[in-house]
SERO-4910 file (N, C-alpha, C, O; in steps of 0.05 Angstrom, whole numbers):
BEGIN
 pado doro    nc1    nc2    nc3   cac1   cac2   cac3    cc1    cc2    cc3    oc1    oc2    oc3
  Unk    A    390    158     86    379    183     97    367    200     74    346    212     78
  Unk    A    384    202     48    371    213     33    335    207     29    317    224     28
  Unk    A    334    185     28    300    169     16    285    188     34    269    205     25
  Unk    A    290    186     60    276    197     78    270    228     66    246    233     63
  Unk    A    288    246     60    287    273     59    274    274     31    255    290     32
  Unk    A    276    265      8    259    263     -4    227    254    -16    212    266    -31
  Unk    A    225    230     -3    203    211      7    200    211     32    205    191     45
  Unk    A    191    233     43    187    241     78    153    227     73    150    205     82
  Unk    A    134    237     61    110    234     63     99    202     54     77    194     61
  Unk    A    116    187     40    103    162     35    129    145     58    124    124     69
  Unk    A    151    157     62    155    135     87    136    148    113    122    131    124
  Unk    A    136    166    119    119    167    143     94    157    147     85    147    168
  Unk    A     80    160    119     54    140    114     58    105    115     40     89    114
  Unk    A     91     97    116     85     70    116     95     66    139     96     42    144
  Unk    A    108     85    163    111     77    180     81     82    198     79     67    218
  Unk    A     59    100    192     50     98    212     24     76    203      5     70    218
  Unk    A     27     68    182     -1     44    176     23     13    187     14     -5    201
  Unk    A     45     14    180     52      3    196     56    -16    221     57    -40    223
  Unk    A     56      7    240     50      6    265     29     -3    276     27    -22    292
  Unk    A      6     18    264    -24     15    270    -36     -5    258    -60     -3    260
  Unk    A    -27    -33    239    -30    -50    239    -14    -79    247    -21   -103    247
  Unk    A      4    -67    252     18    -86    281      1    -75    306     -9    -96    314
  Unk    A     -7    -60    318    -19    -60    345    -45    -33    334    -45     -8    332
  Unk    A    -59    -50    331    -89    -35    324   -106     -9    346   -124      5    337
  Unk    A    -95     -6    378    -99      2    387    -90     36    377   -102     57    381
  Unk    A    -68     31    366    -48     60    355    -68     73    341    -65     97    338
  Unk    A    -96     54    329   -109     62    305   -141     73    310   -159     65    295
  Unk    A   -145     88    329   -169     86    336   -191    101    312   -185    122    301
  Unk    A   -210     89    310   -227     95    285   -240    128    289   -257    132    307
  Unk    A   -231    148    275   -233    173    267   -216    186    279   -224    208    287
  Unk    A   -186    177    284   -174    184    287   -157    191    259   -171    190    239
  Unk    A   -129    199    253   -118    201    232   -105    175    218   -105    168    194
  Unk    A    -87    158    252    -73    140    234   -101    118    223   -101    106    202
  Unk    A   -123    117    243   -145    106    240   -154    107    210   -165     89    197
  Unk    A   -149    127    204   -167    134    167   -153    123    148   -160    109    130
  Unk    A   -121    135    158   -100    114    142   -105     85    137   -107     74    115
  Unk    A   -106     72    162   -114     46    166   -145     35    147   -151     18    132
  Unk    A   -155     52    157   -187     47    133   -181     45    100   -185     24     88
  Unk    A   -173     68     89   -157     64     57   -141     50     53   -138     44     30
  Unk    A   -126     40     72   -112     25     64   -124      2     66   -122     -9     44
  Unk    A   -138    -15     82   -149    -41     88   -173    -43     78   -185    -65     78
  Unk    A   -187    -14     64   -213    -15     58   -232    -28     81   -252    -40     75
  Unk    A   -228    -27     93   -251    -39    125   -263    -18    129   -255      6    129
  Unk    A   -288    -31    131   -312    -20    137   -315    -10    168   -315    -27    186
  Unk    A   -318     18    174   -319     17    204   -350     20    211   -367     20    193
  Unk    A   -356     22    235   -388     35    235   -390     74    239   -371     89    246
  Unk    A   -416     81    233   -420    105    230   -422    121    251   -446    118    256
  Unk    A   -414    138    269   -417    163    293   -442    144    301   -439    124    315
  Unk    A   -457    150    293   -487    139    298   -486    119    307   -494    114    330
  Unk    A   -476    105    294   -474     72    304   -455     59    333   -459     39    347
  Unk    A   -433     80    333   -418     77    354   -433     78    376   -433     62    394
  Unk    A   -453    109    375   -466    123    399   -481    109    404   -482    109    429
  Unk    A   -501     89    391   -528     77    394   -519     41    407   -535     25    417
  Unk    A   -492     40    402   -490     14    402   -490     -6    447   -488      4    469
  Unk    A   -492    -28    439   -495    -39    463   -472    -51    472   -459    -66    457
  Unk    A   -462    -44    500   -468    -29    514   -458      9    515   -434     14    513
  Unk    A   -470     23    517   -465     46    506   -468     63    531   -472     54    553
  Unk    A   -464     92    523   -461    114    549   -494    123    546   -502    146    549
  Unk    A   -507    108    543   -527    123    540   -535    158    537   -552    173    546
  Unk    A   -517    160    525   -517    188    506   -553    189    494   -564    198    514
  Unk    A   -558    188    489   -580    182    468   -608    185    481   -627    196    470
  Unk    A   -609    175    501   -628    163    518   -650    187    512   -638    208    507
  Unk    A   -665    189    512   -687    204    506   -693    232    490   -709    250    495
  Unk    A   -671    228    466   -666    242    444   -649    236    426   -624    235    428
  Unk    A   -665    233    407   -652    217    380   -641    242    360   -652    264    363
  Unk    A   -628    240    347   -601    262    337   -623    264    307   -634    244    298
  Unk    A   -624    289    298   -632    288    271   -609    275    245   -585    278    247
  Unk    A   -623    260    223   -597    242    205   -597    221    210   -581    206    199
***
């Protein structure tokens, strides 16, 4: 119990990359444990942009393109 109270912030960081790489859903990309998951695995995600534009999409976009 002690580790914990002293090393609160790097066990909580290895429990939640942890997790979110046992079940990836925990990890959704720009989320927090998500970012964790990125530094740590270095994986490349895609950009806002890229999410919005991609197929099949909400057609968000559709007849106005975002400046950037």
């Amino acid at each position: 119990m002690l580790r914990c109270r002293l090393h609160a912030a790097a066990v909580l960081y290895d429990a939640i990359v942890g997790q979110a790489l046992d079940k990836p859903h925990k990890a959704p990309p720009f989320s927090m444990p998500g970012e964790l998951v990125r530094q740590e695995t270095q994986a490349v995600w895609p950009t806002w942009k890229q999410l919005m534009t991609q197929s099949p999409s909400w057609n968000d976009y559709d007849g106005y393109q975002p400046e950037g």
